[in-house]
C-alpha positions in Angstrom: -10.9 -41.9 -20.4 -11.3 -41.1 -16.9 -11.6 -37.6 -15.5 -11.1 -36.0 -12.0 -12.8 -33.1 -10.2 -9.8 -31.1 -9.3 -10.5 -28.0 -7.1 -7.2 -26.4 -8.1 -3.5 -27.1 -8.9 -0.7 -24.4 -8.0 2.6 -24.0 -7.2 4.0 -22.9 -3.8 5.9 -23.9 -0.6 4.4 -26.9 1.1 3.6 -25.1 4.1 3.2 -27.9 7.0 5.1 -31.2 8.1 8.3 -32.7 7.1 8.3 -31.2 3.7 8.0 -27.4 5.1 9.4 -24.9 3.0 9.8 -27.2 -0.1 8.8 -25.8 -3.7 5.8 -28.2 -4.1 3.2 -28.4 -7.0 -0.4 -29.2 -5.0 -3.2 -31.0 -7.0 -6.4 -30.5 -4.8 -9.3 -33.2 -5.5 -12.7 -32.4 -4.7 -14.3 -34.7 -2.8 -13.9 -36.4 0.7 -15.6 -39.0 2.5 -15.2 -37.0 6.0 -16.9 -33.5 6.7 -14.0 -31.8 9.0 -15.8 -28.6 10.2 -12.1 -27.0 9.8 -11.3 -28.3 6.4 -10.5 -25.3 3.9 -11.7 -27.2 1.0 -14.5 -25.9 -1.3 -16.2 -29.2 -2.5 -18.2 -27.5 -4.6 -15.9 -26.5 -6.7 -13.9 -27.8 -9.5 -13.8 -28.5 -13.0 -13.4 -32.4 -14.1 -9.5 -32.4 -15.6 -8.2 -35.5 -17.5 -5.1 -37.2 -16.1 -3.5 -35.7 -19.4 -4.7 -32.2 -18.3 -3.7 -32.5 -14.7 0.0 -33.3 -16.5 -0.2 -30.3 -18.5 -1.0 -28.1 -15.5 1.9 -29.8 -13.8 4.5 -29.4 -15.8 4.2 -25.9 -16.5 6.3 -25.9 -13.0 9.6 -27.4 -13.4 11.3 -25.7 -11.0 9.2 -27.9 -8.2 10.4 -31.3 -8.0 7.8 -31.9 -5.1 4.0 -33.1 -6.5 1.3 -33.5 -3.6 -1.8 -35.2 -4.1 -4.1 -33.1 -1.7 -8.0 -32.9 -1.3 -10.2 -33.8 -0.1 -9.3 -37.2 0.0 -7.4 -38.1 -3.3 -7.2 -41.6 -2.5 -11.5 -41.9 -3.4 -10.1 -41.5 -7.0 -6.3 -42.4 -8.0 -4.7 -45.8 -8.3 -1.3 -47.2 -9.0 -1.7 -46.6 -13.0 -2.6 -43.2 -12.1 0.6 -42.7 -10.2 2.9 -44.2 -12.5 1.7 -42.4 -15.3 1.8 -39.1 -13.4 5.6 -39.7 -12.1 6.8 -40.7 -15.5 4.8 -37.5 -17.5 5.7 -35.2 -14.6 9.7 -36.9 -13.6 8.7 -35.5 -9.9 8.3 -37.0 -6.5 4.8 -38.0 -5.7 3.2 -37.6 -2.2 0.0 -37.8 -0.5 -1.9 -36.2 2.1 -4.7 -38.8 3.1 -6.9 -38.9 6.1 -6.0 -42.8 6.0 -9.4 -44.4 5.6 -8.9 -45.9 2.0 -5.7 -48.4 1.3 -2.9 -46.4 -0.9 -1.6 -47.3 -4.1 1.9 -48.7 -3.2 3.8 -46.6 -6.1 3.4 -43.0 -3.9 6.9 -41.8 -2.8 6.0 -40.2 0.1 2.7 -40.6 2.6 1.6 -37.9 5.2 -1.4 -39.4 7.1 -3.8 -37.1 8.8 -6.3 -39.0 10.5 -9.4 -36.7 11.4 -11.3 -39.8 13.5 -10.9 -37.4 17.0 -13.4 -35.1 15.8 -16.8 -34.2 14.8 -17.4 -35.1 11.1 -14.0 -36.6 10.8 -15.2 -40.0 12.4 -17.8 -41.1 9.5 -14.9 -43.7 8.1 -12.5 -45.5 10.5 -9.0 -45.0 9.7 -7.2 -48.6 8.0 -3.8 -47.4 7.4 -1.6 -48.3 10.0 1.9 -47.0 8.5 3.4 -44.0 6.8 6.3 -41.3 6.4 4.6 -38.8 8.5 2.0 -38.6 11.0 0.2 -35.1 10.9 -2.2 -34.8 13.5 -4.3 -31.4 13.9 -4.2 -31.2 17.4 -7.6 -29.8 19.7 -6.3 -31.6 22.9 -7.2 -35.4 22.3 -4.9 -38.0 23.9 -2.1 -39.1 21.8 -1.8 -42.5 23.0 -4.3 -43.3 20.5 -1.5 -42.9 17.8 0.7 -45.2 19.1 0.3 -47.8 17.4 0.7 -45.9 14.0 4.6 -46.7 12.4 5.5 -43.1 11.3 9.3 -42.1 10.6 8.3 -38.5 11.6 5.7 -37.2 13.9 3.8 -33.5 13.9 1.4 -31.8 15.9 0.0 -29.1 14.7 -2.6 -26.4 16.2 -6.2 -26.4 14.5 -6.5 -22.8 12.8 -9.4 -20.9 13.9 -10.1 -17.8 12.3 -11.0 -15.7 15.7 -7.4 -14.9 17.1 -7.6 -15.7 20.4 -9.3 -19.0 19.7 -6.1 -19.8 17.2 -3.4 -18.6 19.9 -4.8 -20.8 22.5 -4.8 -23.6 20.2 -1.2 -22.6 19.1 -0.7 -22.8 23.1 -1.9 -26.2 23.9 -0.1 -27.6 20.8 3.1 -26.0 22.2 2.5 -27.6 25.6 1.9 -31.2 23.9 4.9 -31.3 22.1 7.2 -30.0 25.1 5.0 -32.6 27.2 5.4 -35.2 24.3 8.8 -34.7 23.0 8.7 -37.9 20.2 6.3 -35.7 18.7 7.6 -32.2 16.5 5.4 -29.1 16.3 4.0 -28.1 12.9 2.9 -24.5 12.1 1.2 -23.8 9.0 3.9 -21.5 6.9 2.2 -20.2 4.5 -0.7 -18.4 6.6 2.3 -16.9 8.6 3.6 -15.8 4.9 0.3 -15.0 3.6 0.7 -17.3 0.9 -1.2 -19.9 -0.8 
């Protein structure tokens, strides 16, 4: 039987991109193939869950109808079996939040790709996927144009956090100016640090 490190599963509002504001139960995987020197997980951490477990934890939230496969990168450890069994055990809509430098199962509803390959740490792996439902890009002031030829039904820029204030509003600034300079793109502001949430 196969087992997964999961860093933690809760329930919340998805907090960023299209889904903002939706009741959303979050399975984080430890493990990533990038080191982002602003990524918020603990890779450390975890305890190795059972896809029978992860259910269990799951379901003990019915009122979400929104499951998001998080990380890390979960696509170093599902598959399509993985997903089918999770959507029929759990009856909920299954998304992803991938970096885009493995190939997805083709059995996820809904793909948000957030390719890290403009920064420091986040260029180890080059990024294959070439399509998704949203386009998430942390924005630090790289050129856009290299996103172009990404097929995305919905596009978001959002400002890197930073935990030093002024370094975060001046971020928050510049991803402001893109969008109004870049109007196909939409601005995305991470909800639940505004609503001190998880």
């Amino acid at each position: 039987m196969s087992v997964y490190k999961i860093n933690e599963i809760f329930c919340s509002l998805q907090g960023e991109g299209f889904h903002s504001g939706t009741p959303a139960v979050f399975v984080r995987f430890s493990g990533c193939n990038l080191r982002c020197e602003f990524c918020d997980t603990q890779h450390q951490q975890g305890r190795m869950m059972s896809l029978q477990d992860i259910v269990e934890e799951v379901n003990k939230y019915p009122n979400a109808s929104l499951l998001v496969l998080t990380g890390g990168e979960p696509s170093l450890f599902i598959d399509e079996n993985f997903v089918a069994e999770l959507k029929t055990a759990t009856g909920k809509l299954i998304a992803i939040e991938t970096n885009g430098t493995r190939i997805l199962p083709k059995n996820i509803d809904w793909v948000t790709f957030s390719p890290k390959n403009a920064f420091a740490g986040g260029d180890a792996e080059p990024c294959v996927l070439t399509r998704c439902d949203e386009l998430k890009v942390v924005y630090l002031g790289q050129d856009l144009s290299q996103y172009d030829t990404i097929e995305a039904k919905h596009r978001f820029l959002q400002p890197c956090y930073n935990p030093d204030e002024t370094q975060c509003q001046c971020n928050m600034a510049a991803c402001v100016e893109a969008v109004m300079t870049h109007p196909h793109w939409r601005l995305s502001l991470q909800i639940h640090r505004v609503l001190g949430i998880q």
